[in-house]
N, C-alpha and C positions, 0 to 999 in steps of 0.2 A: 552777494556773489555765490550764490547756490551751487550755481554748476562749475564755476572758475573755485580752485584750490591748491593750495602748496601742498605738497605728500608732508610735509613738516620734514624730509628725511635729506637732508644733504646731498648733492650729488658727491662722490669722491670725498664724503666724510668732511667738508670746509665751509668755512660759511661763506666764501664766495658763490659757492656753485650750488645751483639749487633745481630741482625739480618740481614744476609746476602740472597741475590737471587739468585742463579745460576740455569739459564734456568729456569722450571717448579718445580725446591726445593729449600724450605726454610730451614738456619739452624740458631740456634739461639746458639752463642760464646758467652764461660766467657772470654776476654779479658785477663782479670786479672790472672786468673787459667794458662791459656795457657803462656801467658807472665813469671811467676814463673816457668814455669814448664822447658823453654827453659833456662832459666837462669842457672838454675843448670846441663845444661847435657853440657857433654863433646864436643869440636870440629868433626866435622866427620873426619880429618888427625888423629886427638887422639887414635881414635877408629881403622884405617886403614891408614896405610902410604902409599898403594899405588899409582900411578899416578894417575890415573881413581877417584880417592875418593878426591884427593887434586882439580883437575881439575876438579872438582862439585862442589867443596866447593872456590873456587877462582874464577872459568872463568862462568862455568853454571847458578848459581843460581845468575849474575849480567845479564845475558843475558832477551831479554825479552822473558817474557812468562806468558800468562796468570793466567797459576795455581799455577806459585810461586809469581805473583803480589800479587794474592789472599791470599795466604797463608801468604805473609807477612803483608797485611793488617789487619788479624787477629790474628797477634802479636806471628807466628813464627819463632824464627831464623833459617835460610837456613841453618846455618855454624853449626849448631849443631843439636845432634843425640843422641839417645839413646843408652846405652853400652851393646848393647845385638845383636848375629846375625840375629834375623827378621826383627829388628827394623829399619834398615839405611837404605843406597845407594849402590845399587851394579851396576854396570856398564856389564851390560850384551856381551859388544864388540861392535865392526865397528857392524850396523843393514844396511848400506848402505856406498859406500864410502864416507869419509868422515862427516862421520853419525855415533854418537855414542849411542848405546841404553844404558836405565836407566831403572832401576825400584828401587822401594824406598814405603818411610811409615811416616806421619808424624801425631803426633796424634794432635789435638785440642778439648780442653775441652766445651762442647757446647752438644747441642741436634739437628737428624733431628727434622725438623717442617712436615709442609704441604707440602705434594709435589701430583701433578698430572701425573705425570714420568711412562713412562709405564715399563721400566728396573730397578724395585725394586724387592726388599726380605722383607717380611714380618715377624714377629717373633708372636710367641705363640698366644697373648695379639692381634694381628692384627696391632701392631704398624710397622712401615717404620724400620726395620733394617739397611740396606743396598741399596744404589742408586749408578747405573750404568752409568757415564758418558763418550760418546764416541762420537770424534772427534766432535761434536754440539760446545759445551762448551767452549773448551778449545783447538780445532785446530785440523788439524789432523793426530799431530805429539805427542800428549799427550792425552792417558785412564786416567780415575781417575772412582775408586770403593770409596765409602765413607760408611763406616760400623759404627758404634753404636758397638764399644766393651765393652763400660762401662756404666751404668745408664748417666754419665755425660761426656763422650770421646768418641771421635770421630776419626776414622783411615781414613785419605789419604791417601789411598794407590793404586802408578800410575805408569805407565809406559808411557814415554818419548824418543823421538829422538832429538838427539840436534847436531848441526851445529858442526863440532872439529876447531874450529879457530885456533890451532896452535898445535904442537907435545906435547906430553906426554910424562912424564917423567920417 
């Protein structure tokens, strides 16, 4: 995780809240928020029994990868999803042999910070919306758009190619 980094420095001094570096943005995580919030949502097999969505949630999200390192350092569960169809993992098909495309959404409770990124969205107020990260980041087999949906939430939301180690079910 070269370019992915925690400042080490607490946001507000707790160890709930933490700021993190990815490339030229800052985003500052409620830990704690995020961490409650995955606890109560259902498995992503719960949500969808198909092969594609089990094989995310068992063989993908142990593989390495950047954006799910990251996201698990800021106290997401990979294996769980929210119960609504915008929300998950869909498995878009073979994107090459052997090669299966994802795309997906994962929220985390936090704020952008500072960023000097030249692929942002700005909202009303002038503040950082939406940052645009491509293959820089996180490789170049994983997009990630990072939106500000909520005063206090934050959507990952990426699209991935990931290696099929073995047949689907």
């Amino acid at each position: 995780m070269d370019k992915i980094r925690s400042t080490g420095k607490p946001w507000h001094k707790t160890i709930d809240l933490c700021t993190f570096q990815i490339g030229q943005c800052r985003l500052h995580i409620n830990l704690k928020l995020t961490r409650e919030f995955y606890a109560n949502q259902p498995k992503i097999s719960e949500n969808c029994h198909c092969g594609y969505c089990k094989y995310f949630e068992t063989t993908v999200i142990n593989q390495p990868n950047q954006l799910l390192d990251l996201l698990k350092t800021m106290e997401v569960e990979l294996d769980r999803q929210p119960n609504t169809i915008d929300d998950g993992i869909s498995c878009i098909g073979e994107s090459k042999p052997n090669h299966l495309g994802y795309i997906g959404n994962y929220f985390v409770f936090g704020k952008i910070g500072k960023t000097t990124k030249k692929n942002i969205i700005l909202n009303d107020e002038k503040g950082v919306s939406e940052v645009i990260l491509r293959n820089a980041e996180f490789g170049s087999n994983t997009q990630v758009t990072i939106k500000q949906v909520e005063s206090a939430k934050l959507s990952f939301e990426f699209y991935m190619d990931v290696v099929k180690t073995h047949e689907i079910d």
